[in-house]
C-alpha positions as CSV (number, residue, x, y, z in Angstrom):
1,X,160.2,65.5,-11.7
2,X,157.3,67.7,-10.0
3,X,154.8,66.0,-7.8
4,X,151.1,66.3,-8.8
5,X,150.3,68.9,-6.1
6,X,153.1,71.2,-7.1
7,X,150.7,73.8,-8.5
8,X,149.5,74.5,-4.7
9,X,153.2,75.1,-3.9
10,X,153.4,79.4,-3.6
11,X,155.0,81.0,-6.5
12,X,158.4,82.7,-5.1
13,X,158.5,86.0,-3.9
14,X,159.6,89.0,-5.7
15,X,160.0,92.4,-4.2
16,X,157.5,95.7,-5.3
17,X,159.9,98.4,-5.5
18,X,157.3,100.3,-7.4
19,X,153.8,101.1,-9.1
20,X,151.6,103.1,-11.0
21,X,149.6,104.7,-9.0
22,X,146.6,103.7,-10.9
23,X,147.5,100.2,-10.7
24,X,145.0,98.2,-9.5
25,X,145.5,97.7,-5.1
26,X,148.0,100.4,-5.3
27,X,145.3,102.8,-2.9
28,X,145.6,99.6,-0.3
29,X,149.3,99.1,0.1
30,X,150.0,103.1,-0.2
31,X,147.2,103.3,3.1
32,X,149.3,100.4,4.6
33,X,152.2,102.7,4.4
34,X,154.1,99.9,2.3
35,X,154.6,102.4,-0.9
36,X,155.3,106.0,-0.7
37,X,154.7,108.8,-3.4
38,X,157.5,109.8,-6.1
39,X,157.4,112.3,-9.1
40,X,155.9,111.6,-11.9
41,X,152.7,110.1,-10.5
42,X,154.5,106.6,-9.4
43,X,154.6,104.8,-6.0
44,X,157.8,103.7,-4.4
45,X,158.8,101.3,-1.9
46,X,159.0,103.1,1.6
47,X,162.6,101.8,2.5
48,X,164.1,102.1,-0.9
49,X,162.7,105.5,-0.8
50,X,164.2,106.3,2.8
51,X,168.0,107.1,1.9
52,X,169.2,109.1,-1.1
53,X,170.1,106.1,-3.3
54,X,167.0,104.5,-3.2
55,X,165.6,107.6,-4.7
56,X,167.9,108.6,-7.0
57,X,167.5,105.1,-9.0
58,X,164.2,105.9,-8.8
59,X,164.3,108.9,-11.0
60,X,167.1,106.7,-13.2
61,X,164.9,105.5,-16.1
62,X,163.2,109.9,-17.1
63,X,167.1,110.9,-17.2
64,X,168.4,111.5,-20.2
65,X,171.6,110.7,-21.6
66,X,174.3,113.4,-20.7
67,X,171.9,114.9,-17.9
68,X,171.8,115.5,-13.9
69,X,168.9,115.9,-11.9
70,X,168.6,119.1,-10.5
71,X,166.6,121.9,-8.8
72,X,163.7,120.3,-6.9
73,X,164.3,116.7,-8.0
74,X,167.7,116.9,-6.5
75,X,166.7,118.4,-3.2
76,X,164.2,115.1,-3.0
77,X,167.1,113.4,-3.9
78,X,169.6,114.7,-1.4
79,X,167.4,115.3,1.6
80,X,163.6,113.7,0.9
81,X,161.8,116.4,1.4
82,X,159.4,118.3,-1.2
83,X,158.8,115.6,-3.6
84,X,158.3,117.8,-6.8
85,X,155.5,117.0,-9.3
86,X,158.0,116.9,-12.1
87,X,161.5,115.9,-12.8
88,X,164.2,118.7,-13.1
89,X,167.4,118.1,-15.7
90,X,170.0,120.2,-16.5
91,X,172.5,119.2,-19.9
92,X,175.1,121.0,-21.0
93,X,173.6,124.1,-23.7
94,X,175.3,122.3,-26.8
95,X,173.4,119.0,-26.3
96,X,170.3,118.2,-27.6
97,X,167.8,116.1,-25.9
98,X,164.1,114.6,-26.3
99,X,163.1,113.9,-23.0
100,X,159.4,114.3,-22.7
101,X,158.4,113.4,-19.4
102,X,161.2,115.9,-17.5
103,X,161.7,119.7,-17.7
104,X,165.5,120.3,-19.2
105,X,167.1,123.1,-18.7
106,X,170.4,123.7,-20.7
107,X,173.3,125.4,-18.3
108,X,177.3,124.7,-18.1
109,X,178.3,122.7,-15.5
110,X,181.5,122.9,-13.9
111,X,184.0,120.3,-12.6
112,X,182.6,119.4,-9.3
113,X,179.0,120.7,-10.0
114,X,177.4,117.0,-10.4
115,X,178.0,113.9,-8.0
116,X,176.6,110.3,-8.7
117,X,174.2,109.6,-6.3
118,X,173.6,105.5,-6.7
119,X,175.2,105.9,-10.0
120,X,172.7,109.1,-11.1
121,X,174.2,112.0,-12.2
122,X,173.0,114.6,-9.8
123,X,174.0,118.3,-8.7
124,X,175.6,118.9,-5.8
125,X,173.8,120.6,-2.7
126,X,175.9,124.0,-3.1
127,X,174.6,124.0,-6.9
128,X,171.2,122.8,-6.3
129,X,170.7,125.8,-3.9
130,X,172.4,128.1,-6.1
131,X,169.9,127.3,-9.1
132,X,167.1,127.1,-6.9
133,X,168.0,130.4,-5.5
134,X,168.7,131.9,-9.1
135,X,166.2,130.4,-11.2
136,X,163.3,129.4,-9.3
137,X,160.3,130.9,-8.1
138,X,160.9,132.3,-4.5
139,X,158.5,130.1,-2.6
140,X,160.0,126.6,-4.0
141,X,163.4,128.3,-3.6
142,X,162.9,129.1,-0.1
143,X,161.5,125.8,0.5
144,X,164.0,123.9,-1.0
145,X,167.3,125.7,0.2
146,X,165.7,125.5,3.7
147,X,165.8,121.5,3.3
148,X,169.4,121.3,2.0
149,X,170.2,123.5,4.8
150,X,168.2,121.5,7.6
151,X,170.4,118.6,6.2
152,X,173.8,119.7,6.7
153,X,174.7,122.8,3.8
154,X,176.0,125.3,5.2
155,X,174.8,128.8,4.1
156,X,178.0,130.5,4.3
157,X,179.0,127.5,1.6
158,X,176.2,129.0,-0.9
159,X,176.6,132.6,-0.6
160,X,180.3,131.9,-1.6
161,X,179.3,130.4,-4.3
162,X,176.7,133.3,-5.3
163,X,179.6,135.9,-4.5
164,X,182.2,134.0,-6.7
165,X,179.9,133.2,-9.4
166,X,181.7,133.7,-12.6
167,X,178.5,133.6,-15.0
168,X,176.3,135.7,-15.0
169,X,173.4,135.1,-12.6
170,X,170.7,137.3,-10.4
171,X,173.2,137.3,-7.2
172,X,171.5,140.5,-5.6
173,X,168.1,138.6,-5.4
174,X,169.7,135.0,-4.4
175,X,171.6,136.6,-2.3
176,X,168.6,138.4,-0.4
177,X,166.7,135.4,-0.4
178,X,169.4,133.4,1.6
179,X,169.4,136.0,3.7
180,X,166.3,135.3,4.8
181,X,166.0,131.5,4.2
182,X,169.6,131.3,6.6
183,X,167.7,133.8,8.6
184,X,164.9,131.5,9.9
185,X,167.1,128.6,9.9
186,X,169.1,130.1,12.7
């Protein structure tokens, strides 16, 4: 039986792990340092955001079915730097997808190319510098293999991957632009 001043009693807590970033006192706990920006326009929690798993689950509800974050999305995955403005996927050519709030791209992935980062499929560091490195523009590339590098990859690691590339891929140009990222890392 409740008592009659039970409605005074404080509801029980519940954690935010995340808003809209139009939600209404979303500016006032974001200035309080509570929430943090993700991609796609949302606002995470600060420590679920601070390690790789928090992050990844994050990005769990835009990935499709049969896909693995990649390119910028898993750089902010991996290392938490340059959150991009959209999500990056990569499936497998054959499959077919409707995912409208991420960018696929349709590539073969090897054994050993994806890892499960909090249960998300996501591409390893050596193949999220190679694509970055192959297929993106050279400022974001730069950018982004200099984080995965800051955190631990090694560069010798990448350019053997570039060198024993067995698809075809623009290795002259990633290779340059290693170069110089690996350069300034140094």
């Amino acid at each position: 039986m409740t008592s009659p001043l039970a409605w005074l009693e404080a509801p029980p807590l519940v954690p935010l792990t995340w808003a809209a970033t139009g939600a209404p006192g979303s500016a006032g706990i974001r200035y309080d340092g509570l929430m943090g920006a993700t991609p796609e326009d949302a606002l995470g929690a600060v420590d679920l955001l601070a390690g790789p798993e928090g992050r990844a689950a994050h990005l769990c509800g835009v990935l499709p079915a049969g896909g693995a974050l990649a390119r910028a999305a898993a750089v902010w995955v991996h290392t938490g730097r340059l959150r991009p403005g959209r999500t990056d996927v990569v499936v497998e050519p054959h499959r077919r997808v409707h995912a409208p709030h991420v960018v696929v791209h349709r590539q073969h992935l090897a054994d050993g190319d994806v890892v499960r980062v909090a249960g998300v499929p996501t591409t390893v560091p050596v193949r999220t510098a190679v694509d970055l490195l192959c297929f993106v523009e050279r400022r974001t590339a730069v950018a982004g293999v200099r984080a995965l590098l800051h955190d631990g990859l090694a560069a010798s690691m990448v350019g053997d991957a570039l060198r024993g590339a067995d698809r075809r891929l623009p290795v002259r140009r990633a290779l340059a632009v290693l170069e110089l990222v690996a350069g300034r890392a140094a």
